[in-house]
C-alpha positions in Angstrom: 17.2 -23.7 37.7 16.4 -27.1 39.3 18.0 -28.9 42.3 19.6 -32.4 42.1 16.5 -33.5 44.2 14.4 -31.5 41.0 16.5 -33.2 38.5 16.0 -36.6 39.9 12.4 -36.4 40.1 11.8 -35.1 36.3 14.1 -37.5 35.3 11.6 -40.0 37.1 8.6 -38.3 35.7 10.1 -38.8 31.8 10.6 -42.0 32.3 7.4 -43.4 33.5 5.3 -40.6 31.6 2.8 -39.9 34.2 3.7 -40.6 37.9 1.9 -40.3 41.7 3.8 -38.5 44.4 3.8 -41.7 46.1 5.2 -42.9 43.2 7.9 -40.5 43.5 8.8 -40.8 47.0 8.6 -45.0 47.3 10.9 -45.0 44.3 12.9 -41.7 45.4 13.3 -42.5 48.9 13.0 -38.5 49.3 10.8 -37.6 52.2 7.0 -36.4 51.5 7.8 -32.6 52.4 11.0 -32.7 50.1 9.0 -33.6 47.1 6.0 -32.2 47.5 8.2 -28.8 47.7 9.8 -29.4 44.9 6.6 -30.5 42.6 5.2 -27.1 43.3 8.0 -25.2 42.2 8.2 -27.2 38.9 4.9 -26.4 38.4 5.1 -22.8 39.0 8.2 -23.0 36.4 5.3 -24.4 34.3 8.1 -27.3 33.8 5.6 -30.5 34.7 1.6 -30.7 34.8 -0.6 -32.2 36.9 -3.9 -34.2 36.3 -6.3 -35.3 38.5 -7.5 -34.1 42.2 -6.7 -36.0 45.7 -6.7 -38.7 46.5 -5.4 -39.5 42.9 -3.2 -37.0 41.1 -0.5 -37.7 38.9 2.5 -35.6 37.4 3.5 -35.4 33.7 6.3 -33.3 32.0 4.3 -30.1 30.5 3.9 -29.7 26.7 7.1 -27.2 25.6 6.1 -23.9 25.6 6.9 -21.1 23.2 9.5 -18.8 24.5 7.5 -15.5 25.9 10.4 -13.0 26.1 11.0 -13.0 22.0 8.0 -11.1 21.5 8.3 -7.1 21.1 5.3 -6.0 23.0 5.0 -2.8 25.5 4.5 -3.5 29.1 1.1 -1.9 28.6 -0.1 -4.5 26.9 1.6 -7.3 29.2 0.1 -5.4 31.6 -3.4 -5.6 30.6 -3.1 -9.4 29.3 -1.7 -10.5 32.4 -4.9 -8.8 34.2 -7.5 -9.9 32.1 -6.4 -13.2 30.5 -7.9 -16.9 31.7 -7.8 -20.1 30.2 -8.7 -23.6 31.3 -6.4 -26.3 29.6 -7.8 -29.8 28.0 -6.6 -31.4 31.2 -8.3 -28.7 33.7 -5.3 -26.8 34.6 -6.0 -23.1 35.3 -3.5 -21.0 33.6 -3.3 -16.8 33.2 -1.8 -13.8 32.0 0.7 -12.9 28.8 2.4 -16.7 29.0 -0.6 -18.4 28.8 -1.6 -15.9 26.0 1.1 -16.9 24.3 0.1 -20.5 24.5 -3.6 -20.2 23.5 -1.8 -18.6 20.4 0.5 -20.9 19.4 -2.0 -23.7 20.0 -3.9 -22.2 17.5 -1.5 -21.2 15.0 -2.2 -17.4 15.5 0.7 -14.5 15.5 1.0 -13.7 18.7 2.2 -10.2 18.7 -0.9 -9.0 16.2 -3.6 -11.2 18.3 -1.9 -9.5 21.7 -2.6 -6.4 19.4 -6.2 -7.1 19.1 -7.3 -8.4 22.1 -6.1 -5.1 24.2 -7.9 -3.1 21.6 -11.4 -5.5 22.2 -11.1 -5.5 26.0 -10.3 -1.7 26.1 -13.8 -0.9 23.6 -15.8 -3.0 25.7 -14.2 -1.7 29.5 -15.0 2.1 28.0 -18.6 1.6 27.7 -19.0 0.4 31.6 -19.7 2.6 34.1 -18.2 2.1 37.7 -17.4 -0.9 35.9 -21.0 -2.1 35.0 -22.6 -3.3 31.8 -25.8 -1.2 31.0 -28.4 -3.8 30.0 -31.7 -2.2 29.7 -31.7 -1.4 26.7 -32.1 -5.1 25.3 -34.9 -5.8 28.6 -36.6 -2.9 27.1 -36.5 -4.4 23.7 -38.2 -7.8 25.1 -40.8 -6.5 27.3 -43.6 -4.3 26.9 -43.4 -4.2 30.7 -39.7 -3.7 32.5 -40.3 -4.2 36.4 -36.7 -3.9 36.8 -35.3 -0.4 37.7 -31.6 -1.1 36.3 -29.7 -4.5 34.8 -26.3 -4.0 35.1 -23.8 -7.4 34.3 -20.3 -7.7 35.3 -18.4 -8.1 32.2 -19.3 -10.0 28.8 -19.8 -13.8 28.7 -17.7 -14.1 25.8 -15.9 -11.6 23.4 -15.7 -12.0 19.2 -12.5 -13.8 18.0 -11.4 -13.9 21.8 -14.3 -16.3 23.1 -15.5 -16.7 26.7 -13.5 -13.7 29.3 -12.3 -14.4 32.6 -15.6 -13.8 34.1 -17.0 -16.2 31.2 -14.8 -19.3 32.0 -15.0 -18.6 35.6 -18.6 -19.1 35.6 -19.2 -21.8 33.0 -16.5 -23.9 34.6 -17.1 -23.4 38.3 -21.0 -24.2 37.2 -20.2 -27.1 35.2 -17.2 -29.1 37.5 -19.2 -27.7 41.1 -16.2 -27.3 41.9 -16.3 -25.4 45.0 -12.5 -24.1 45.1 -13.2 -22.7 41.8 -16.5 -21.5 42.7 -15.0 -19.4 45.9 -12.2 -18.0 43.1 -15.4 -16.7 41.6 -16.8 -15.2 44.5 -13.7 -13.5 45.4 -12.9 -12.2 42.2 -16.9 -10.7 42.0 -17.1 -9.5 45.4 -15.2 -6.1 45.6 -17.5 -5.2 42.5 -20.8 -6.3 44.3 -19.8 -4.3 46.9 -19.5 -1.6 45.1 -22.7 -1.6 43.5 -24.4 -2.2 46.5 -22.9 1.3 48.4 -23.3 3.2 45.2 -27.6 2.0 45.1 -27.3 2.2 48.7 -28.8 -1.5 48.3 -30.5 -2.8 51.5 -31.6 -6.2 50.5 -30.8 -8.6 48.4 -32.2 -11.7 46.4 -29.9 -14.6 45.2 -32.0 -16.2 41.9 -32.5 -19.7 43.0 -31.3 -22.4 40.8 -33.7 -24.1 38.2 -31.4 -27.8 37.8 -31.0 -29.7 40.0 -26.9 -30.3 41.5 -25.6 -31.4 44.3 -23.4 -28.2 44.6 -25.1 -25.1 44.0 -23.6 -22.4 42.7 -26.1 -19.5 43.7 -26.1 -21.4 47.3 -21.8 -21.1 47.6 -22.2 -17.5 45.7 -24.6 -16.7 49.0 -22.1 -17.8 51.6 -18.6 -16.3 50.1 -20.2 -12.6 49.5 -21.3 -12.6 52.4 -23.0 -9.3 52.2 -24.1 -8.1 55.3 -27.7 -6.9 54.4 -31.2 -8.6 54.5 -31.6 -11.6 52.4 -35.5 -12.1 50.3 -36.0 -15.3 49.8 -37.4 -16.7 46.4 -38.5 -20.4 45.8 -38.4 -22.3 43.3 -41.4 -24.5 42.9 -40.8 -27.9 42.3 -42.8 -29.3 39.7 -43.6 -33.2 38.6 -40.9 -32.3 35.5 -38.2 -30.0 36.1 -37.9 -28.0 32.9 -34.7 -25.7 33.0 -35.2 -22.0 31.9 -32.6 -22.6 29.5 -34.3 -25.1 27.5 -37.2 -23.2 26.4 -36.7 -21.3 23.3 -39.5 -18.7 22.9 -40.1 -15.6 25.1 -43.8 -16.6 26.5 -42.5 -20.4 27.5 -39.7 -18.5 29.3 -42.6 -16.0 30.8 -44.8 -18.6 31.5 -42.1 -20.7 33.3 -41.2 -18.1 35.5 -44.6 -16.8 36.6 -45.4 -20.3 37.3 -42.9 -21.7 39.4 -40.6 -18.5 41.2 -42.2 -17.1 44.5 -40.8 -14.3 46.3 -41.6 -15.1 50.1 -42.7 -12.7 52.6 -40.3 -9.7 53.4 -40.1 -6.7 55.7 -40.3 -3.2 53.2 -36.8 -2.3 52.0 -35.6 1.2 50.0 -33.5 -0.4 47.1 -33.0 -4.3 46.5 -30.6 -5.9 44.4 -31.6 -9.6 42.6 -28.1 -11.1 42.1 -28.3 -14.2 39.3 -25.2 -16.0 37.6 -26.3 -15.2 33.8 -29.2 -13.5 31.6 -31.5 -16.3 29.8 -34.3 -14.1 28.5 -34.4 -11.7 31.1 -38.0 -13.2 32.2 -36.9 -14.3 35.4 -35.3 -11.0 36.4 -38.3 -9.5 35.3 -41.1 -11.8 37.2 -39.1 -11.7 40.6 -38.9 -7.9 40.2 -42.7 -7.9 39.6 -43.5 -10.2 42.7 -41.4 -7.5 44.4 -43.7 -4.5 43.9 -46.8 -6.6 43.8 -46.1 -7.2 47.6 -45.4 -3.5 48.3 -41.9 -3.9 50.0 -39.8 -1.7 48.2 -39.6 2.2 48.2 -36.9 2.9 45.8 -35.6 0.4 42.7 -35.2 -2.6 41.9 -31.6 -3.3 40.7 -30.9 -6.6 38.5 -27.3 -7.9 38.1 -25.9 -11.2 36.6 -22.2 -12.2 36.9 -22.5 -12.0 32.8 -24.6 -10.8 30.3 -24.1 -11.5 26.6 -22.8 -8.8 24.1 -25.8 -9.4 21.4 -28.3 -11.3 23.1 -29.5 -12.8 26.1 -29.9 -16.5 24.7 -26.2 -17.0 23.8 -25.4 -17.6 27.6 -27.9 -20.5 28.4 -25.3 -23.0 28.3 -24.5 -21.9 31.9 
């Protein structure tokens, strides 16, 4: 239900196609409080759009949306889509749960009630394999190395899921990376935190390294990852060596450039001896810088206990599918 003060501005809105609130309230003569109050509702009611971030953002009536409530699915399943679902529109809107589901379906011409179906039964397969909500990624570090200086690799949740494409976790990363955005890059610490801490009192983790970023960006997302944890234990510091051509981890294809690269330009700095550390990065390339800060680690003697590897996500065949982060 909208107010006259609602209905005025959307009729505004449709008639100029995509309007400024200063726009709004020069034309209007509404005060700045009134419409600003009343844009935020007709965005929650998913009724208009908005493009654009300050100083210039403008408002646009939202593409129609399929009604949600004709569908004859349990609450279990609204439930766990409303939990679990994320997508990032064409025009970089952030939008969530079983409506937004329905979207993404009807965008793509899918029936909604079988995909809903589906992508319960792939999120519940993949949540029963984790343990105290941890990926078990060993197995596939084992498979690459003859030597595994890691104790445990544990990842989050999945980059991306058959069918289904990138989960929450997946688009929180790739887009928080991507934009350096770092509203978005807090949602991801926040959302990440509760399950870091977690890990950290079950290893009873003392220390802890934050994998420092290989490209270059004026916001950095292991940097803003540091700060919102904020973790409360001892930090090791590992540099990365700057070299006369940067040359991402990412872009090298084979195993033994990957290797190479990492011996070559990560050094773990002096640290005082510690009983179980934790190496925290964003995604798994290879594996091979995991593995050669983990090796720096015991080469120096400060450890006593393991060595615990965890990235934010960790791909469900291999490690290379997630270098595009």
């Amino acid at each position: 239900m909208t107010t006259d003060t609602a209905d005025k501005i959307l009729a505004f809105i449709k008639a100029q196609k995509r309007v400024s609130p200063k726009e709004i309230i020069e034309h209007l003569g509404f005060s700045s409080q009134a419409v600003y109050k009343q844009l935020t509702k007709l965005l929650e009611q998913g009724i208009i759009d908005k493009v654009g971030k300050p100083p210039k953002v403008f408002y646009l009536l939202a593409d129609k949306k399929e009604d949600e409530k004709k569908y004859n699915m349990s609450d279990d399943i609204k439930d766990l889509i409303d939990k679990e679902f994320l997508d990032i529109t064409v025009n970089g809107r952030e939008v969530s749960g079983w409506g937004a589901f329905v979207d993404w379906c009807m965008k793509r011409g899918q029936n909604v009630e079988k995909s809903a179906i589906d992508y319960v039964e792939i999120i519940k397969k993949y949540n029963s394999i984790k343990k105290n909500g941890l990926l078990d990624g060993m197995a596939k570090m084992k498979n690459i190395f003859s030597v595994v200086y890691l104790d445990n690799l544990f990842y989050l949740d999945f980059y991306s899921i058959e069918r289904f494409g990138k989960t929450k976790l997946g688009k929180f990363l790739l887009y928080a990376k991507q934009s350096q955005d770092k509203k978005l890059i807090k949602r991801l610490s926040m959302e990440i935190k509760p399950k870091i801490k977690a890990l950290i009192k079950l290893f009873k983790i003392d220390a802890v390294v934050f994998v420092p970023p290989t490209v270059k960006r004026e916001v950095q997302l292991m940097k803003e990852l540091e700060k919102h944890l904020n973790l409360e234990i001892d930090i090791i510091k590992v540099v990365k060596i700057k070299t006369p051509i940067i040359i991402p981890q990412k872009t090298l294809n084979k195993l033994e450039e990957r290797i190479e690269n990492a011996k070559k330009t990560f050094v773990v700095e002096g640290a005082k001896n510690y009983k179980n550390i934790l190496i925290i990065d964003d995604a798994v390339g290879s594996g091979a810088t995991l593995n050669e800060i983990a090796f720096q680690i015991k080469e120096k003697n400060v450890i006593k206990g393991k060595i615990i590897g965890l990235a934010i996500t960790g791909s469900l065949k291999g490690f290379d599918v997630v270098s595009e982060v």
